[in-house]
N, C-alpha and C positions, 0 to 999 in steps of 0.2 A: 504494500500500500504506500503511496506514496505519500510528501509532505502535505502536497495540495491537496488532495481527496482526504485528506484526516483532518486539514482545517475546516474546509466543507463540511462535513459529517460535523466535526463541532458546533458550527455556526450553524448548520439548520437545528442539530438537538436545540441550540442555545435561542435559537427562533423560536421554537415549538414549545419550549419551559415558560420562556418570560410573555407567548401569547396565551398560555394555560395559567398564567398568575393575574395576567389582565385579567380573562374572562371571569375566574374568582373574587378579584375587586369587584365586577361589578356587579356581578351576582350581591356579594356581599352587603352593598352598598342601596341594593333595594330593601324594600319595606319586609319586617321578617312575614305578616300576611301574603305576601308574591313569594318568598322563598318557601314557605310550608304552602303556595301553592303548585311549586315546580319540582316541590320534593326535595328541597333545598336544607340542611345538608347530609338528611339522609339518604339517599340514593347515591352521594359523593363519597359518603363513610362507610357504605356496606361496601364499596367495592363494586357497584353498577358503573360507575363514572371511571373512564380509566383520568389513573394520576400513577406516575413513575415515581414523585419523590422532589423532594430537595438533594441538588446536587448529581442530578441522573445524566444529567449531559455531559458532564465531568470525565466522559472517558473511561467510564466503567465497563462497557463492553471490550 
């Protein structure tokens, strides 16, 4: 694998973390009535919602 293709893979993991943290702000950020009605955040914490983690882009694989 080379240099380039490993910063790549980085930089989209790292795309794909910090648009998966957006979208939990803003979830967050609504009325808890709109999150308990979207299932909010139980369906995030049983594991229906995929979430990899803090720090998963990190070059773990």
């Amino acid at each position: 694998m080379s240099i380039i293709s490993s910063i790549g893979r980085i930089a989209a993991e790292f795309s794909a973390a910090r648009a998966r943290h957006q979208t939990e702000r803003t979830i967050r950020s609504l009325p808890i009535e709109l999150q308990k009605d979207i299932g909010w955040p139980d369906a995030y914490e049983t594991g229906t919602a995929h979430h990899s983690g803090v720090g998963s882009w990190s070059g773990s694989k």
